[in-house]
N, CA and C atoms as an extended XYZ file, in Angstrom:
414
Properties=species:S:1:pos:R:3:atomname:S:1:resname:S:1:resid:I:1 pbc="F F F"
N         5.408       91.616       60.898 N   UNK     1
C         4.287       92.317       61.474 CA  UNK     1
C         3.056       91.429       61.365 C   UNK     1
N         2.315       91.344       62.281 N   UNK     2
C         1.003       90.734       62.463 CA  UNK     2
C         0.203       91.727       61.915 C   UNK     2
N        -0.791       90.687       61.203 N   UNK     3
C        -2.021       91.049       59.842 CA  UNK     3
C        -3.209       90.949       61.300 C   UNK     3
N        -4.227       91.836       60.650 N   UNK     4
C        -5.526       91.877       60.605 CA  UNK     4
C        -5.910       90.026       60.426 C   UNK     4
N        -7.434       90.183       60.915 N   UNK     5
C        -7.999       88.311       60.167 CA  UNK     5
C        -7.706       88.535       58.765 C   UNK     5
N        -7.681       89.061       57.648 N   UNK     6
C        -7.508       88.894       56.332 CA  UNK     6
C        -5.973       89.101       56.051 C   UNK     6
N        -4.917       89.313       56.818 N   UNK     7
C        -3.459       89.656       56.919 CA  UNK     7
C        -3.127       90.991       56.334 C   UNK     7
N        -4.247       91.504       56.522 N   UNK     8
C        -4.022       93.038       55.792 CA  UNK     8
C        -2.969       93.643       57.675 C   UNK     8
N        -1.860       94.672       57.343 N   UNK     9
C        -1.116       94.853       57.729 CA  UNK     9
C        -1.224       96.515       57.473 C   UNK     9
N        -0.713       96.998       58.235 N   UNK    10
C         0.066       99.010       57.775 CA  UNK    10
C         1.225       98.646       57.130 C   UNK    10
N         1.879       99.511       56.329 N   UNK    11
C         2.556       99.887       55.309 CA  UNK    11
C         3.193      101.148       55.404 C   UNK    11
N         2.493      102.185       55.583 N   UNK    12
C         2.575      103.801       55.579 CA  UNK    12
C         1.542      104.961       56.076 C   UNK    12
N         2.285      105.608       56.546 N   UNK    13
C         1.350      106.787       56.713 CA  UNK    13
C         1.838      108.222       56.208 C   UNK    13
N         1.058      109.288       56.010 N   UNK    14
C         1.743      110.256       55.229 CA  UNK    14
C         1.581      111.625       56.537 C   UNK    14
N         2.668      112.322       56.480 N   UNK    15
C         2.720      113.291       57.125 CA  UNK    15
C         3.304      113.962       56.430 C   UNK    15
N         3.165      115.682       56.584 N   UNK    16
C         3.198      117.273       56.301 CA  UNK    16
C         4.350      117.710       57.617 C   UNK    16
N         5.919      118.438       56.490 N   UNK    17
C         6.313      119.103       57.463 CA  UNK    17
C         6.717      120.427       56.758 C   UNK    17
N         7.433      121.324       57.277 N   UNK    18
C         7.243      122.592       56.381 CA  UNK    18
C         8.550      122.671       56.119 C   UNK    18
N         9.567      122.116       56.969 N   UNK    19
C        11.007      122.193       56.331 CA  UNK    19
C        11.804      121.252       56.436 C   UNK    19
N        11.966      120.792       55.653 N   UNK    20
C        13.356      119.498       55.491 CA  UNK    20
C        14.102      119.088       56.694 C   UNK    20
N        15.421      120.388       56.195 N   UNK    21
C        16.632      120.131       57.028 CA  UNK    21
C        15.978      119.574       58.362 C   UNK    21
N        15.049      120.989       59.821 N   UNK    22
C        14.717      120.605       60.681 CA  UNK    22
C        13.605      119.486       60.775 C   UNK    22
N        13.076      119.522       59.883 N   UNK    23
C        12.379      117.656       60.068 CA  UNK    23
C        13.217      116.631       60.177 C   UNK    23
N        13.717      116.535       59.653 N   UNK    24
C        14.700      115.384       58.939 CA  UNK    24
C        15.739      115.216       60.201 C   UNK    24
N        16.394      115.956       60.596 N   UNK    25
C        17.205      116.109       61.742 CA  UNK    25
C        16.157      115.575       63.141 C   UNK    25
N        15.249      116.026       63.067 N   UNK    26
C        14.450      116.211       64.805 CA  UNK    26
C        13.805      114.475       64.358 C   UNK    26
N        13.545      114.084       63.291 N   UNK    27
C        13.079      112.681       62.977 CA  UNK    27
C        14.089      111.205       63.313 C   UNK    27
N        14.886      111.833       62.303 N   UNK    28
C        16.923      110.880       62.680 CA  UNK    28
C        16.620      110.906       64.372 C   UNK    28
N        17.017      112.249       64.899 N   UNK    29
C        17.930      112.448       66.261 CA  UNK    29
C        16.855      112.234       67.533 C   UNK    29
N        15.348      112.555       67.374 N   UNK    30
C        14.639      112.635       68.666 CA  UNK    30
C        14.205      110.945       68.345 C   UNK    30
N        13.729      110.657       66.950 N   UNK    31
C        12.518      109.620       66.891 CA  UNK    31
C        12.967      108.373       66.411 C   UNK    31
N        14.420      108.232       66.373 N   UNK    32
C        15.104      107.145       65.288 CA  UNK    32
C        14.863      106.785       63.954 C   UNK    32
N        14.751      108.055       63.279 N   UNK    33
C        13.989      107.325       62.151 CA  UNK    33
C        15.329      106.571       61.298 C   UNK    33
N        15.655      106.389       60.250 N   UNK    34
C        16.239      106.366       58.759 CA  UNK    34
C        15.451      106.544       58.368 C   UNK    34
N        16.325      107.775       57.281 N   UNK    35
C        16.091      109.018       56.738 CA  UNK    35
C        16.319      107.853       54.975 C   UNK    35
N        14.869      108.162       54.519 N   UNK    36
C        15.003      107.540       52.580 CA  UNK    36
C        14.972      108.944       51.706 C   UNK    36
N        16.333      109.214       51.971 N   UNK    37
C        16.006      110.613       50.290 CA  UNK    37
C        15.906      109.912       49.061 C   UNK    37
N        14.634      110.631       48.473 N   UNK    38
C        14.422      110.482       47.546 CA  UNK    38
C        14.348      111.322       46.526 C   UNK    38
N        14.850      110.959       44.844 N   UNK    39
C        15.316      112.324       44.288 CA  UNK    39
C        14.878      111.434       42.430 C   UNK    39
N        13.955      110.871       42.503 N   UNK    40
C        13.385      110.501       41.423 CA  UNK    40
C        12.051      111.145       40.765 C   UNK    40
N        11.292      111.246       39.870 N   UNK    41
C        10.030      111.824       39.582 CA  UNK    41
C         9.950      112.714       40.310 C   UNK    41
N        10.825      114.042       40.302 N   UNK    42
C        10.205      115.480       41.244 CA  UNK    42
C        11.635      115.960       41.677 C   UNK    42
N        11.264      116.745       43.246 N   UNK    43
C        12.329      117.815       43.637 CA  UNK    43
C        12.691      116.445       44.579 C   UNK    43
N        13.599      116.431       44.785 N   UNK    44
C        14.435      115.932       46.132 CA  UNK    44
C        13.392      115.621       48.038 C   UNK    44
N        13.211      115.028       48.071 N   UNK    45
C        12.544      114.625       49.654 CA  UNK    45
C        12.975      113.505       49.980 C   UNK    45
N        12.127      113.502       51.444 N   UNK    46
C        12.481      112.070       52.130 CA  UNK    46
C        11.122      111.237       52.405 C   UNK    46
N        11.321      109.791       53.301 N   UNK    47
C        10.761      109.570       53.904 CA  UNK    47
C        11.308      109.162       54.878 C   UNK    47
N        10.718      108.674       56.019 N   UNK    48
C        10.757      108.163       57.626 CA  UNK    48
C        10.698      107.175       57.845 C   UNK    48
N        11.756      105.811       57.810 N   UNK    49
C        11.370      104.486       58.297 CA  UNK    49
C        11.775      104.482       59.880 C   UNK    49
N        10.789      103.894       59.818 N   UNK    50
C        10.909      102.787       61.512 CA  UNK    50
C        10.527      101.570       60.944 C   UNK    50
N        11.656      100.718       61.597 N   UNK    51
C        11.752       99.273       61.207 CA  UNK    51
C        10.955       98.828       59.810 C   UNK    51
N         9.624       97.973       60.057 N   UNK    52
C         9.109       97.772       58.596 CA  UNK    52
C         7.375       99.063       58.340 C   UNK    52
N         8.105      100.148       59.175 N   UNK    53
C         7.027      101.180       59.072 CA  UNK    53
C         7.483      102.157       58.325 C   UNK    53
N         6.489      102.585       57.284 N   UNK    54
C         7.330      103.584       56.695 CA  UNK    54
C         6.046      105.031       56.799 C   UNK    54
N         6.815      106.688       57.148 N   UNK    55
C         6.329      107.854       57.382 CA  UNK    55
C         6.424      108.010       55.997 C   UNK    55
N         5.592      108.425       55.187 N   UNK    56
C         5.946      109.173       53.619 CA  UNK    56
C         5.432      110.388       53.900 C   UNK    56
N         6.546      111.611       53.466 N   UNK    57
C         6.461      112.807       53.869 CA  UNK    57
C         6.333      114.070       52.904 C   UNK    57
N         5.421      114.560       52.788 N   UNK    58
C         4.721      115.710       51.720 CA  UNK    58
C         5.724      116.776       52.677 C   UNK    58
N         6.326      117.536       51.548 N   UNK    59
C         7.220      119.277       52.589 CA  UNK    59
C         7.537      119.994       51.181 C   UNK    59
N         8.297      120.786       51.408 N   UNK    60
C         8.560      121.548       50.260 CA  UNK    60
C         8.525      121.729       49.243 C   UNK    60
N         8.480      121.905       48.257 N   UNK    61
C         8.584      121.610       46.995 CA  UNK    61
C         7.698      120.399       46.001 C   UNK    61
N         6.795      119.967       47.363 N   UNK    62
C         6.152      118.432       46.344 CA  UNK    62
C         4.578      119.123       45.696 C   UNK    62
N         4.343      118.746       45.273 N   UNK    63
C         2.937      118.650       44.584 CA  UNK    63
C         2.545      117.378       44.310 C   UNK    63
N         2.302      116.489       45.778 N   UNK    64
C         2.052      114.869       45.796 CA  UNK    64
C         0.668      114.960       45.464 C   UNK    64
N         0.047      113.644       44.434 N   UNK    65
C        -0.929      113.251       43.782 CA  UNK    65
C        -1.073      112.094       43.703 C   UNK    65
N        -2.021      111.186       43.922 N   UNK    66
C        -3.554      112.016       44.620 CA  UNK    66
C        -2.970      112.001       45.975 C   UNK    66
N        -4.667      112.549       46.788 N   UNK    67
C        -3.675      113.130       48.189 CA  UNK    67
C        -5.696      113.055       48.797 C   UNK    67
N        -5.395      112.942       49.736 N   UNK    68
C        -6.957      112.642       50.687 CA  UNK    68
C        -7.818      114.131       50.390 C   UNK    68
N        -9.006      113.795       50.719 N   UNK    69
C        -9.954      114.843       50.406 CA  UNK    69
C        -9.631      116.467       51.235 C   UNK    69
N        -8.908      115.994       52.649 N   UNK    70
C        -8.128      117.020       53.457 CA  UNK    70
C        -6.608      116.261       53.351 C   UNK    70
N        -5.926      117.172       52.493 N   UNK    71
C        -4.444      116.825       52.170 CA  UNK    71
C        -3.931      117.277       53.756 C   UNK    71
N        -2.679      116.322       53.751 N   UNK    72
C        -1.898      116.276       55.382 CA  UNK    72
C        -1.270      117.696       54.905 C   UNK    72
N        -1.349      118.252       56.426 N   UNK    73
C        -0.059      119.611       56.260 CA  UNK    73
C         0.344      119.222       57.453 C   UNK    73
N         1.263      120.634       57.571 N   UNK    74
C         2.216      120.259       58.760 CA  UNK    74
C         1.311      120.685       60.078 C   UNK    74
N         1.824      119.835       61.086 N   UNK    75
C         1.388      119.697       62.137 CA  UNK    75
C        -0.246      119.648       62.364 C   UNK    75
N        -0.328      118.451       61.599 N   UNK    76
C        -1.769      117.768       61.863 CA  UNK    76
C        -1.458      116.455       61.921 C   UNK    76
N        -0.394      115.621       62.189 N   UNK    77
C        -0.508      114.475       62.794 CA  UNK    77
C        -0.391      114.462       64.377 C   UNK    77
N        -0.660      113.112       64.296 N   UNK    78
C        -1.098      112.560       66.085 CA  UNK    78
C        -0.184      110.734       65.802 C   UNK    78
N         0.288      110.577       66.239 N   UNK    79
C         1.277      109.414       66.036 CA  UNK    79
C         1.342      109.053       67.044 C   UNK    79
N         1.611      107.741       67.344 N   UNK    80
C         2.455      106.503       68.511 CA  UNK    80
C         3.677      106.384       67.876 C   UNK    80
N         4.869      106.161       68.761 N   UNK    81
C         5.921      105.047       68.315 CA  UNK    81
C         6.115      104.202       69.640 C   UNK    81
N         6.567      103.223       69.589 N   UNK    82
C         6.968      102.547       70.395 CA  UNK    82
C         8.829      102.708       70.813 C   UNK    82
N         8.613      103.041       72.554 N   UNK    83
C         9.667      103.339       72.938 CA  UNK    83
C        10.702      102.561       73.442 C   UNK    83
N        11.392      102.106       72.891 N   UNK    84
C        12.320      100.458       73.584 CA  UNK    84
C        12.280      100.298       74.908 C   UNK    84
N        12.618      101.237       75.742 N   UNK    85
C        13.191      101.749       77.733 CA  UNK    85
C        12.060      101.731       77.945 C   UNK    85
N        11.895      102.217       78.717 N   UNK    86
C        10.854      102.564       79.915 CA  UNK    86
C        10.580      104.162       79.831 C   UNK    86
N         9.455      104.687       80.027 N   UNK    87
C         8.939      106.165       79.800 CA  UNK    87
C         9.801      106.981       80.405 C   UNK    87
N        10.024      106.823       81.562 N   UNK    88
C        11.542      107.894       82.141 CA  UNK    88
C        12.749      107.714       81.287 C   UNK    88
N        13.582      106.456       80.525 N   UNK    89
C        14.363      106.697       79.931 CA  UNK    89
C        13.509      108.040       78.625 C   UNK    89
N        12.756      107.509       78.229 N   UNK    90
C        12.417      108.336       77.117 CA  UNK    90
C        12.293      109.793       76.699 C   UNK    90
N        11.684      110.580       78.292 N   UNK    91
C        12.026      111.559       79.024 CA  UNK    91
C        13.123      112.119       78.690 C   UNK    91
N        14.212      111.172       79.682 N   UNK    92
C        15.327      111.622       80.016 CA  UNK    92
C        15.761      112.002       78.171 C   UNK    92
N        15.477      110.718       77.440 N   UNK    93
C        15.959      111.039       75.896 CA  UNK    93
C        15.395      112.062       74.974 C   UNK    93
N        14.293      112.830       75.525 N   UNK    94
C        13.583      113.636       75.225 CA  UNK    94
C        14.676      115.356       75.441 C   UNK    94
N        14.639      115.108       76.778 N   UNK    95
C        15.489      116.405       77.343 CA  UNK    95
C        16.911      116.614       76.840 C   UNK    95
N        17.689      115.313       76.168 N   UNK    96
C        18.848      115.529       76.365 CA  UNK    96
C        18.908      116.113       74.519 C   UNK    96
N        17.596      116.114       73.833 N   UNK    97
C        17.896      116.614       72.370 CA  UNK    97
C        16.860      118.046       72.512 C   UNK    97
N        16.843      118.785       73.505 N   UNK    98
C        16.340      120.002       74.056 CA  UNK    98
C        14.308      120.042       73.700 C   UNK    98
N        13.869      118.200       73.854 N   UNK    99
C        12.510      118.377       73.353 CA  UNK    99
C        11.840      118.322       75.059 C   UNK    99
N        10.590      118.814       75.311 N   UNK   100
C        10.156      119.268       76.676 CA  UNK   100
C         8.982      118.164       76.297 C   UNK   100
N         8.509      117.250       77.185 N   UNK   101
C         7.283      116.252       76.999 CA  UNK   101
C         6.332      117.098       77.564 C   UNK   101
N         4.990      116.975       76.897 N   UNK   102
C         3.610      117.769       77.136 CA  UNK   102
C         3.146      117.186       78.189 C   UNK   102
N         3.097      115.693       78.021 N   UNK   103
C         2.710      115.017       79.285 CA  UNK   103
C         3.178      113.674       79.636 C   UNK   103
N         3.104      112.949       80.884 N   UNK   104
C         3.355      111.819       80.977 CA  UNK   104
C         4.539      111.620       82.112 C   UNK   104
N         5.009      110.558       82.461 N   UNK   105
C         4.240      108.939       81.668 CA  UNK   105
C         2.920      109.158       81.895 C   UNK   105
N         2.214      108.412       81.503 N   UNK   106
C         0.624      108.307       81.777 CA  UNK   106
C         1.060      107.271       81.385 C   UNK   106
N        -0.446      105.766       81.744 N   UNK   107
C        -0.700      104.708       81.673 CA  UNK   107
C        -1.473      104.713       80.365 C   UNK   107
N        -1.468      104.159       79.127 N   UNK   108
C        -1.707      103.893       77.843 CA  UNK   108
C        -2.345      102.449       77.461 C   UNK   108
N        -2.946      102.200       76.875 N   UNK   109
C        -3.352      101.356       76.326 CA  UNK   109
C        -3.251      101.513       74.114 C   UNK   109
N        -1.957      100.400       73.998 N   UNK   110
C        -1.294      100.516       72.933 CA  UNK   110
C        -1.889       99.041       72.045 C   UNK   110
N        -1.061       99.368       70.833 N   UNK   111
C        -1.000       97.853       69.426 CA  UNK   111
C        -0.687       96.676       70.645 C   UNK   111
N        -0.006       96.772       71.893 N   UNK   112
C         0.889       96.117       72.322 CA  UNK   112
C         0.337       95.812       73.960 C   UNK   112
N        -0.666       96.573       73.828 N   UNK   113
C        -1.173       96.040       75.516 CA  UNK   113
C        -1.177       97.388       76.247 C   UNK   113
N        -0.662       97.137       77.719 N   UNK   114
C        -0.659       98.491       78.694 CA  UNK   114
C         0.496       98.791       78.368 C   UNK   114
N         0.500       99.896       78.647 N   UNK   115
C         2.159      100.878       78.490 CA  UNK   115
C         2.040      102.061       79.423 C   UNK   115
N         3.237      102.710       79.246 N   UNK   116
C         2.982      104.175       79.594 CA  UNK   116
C         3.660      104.989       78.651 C   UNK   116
N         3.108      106.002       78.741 N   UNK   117
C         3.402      106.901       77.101 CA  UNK   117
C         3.622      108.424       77.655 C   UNK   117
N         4.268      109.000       76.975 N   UNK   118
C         5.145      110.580       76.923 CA  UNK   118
C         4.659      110.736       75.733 C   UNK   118
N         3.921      112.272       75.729 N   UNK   119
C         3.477      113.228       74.428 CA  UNK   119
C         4.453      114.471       74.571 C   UNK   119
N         4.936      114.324       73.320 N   UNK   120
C         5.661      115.819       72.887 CA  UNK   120
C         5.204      116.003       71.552 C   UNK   120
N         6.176      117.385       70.733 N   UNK   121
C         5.597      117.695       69.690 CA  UNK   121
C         7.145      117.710       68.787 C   UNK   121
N         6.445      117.440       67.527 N   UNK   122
C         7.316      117.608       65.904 CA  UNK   122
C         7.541      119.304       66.257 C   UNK   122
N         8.890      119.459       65.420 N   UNK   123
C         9.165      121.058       65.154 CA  UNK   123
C         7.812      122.154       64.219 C   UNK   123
N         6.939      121.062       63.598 N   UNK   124
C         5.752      121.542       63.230 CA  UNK   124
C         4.080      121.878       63.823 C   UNK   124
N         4.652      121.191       65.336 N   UNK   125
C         3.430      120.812       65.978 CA  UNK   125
C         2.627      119.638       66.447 C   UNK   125
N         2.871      118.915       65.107 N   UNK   126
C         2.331      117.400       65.476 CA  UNK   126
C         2.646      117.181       66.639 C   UNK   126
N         1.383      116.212       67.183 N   UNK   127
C         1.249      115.603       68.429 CA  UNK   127
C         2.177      113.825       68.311 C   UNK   127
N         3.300      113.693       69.192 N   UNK   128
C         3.923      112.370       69.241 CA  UNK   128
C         4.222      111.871       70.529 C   UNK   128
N         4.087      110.340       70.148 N   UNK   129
C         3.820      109.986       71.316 CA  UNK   129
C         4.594      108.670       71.282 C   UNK   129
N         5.603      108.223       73.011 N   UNK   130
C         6.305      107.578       72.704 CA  UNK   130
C         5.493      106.641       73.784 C   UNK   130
N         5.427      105.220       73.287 N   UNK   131
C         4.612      104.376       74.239 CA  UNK   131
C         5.775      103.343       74.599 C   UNK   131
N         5.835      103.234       76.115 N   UNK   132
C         6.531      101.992       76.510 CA  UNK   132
C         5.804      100.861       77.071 C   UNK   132
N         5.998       99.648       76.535 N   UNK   133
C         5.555       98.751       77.395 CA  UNK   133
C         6.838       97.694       78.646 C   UNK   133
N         8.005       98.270       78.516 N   UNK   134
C         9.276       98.085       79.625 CA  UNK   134
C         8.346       97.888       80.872 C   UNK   134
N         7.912       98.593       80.998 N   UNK   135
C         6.764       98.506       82.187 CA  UNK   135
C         5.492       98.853       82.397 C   UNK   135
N         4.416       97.805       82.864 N   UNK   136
C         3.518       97.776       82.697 CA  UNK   136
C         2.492       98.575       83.483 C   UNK   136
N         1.530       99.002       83.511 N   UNK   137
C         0.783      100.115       84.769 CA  UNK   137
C         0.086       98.533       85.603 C   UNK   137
N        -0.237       98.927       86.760 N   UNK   138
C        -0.781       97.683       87.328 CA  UNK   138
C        -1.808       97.703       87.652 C   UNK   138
């Protein structure tokens, strides 16, 4: 991953969901994640990798510390991922795991240049968003 001028880089971000099983499933199956259970210091959870990105995820049972002045709950994120295909494949990959896109393609401006991007939502609400750059807006 490409650094900032000082090579400072992302690492993580933390998101709020309210239930496991269907997070964890709609994360794997809609968003590609790998799924990190974790079952050390506390109750049993996960987190969300994409490639060298990692989702760390506050849900059930945690009492995570420290935590921002407005702690994440569920369905208050707003996310990008980057979509390998082209925005109609993504669609199409959208519909075929029964998720309905809010909007799009639309033409985007991403980490990565122009794209076009599809918004749908987490089983919690969160706003997600899949950006392709397969093809470019002109």
């Amino acid at each position: 991953m490409t650094g900032g001028a000082d090579g400072i880089t992302l690492d993580h971000v933390v998101i709020a969901v309210s239930d496991w099983a269907r997070s964890n499933a709609f994360y794997r199956d809609v968003c590609g994640a790998e799924l990190v259970e974790l079952t050390e210091h506390g109750p049993r959870r996960w987190r969300y990798r994409f490639g060298d990105i990692m989702f760390n995820v506050h849900g059930p049972g945690m009492d995570p510390q420290p935590v921002a002045r407005i702690p994440a709950a569920p369905g208050m994120a707003d996310l990008c991922l980057v979509w390998p295909g082209t925005a109609t494949q993504a669609i199409q990959h959208l519909r075929e795991h029964g998720v309905e896109p809010e909007e799009g393609p639309v033409p985007r401006n991403g980490a990565g240049g122009p794209g076009f991007s599809v918004y749908f939502r987490d089983p919690d609400g969160s706003l997600l968003e899949f950006i392709s750059y397969a093809e470019r807006p002109s």
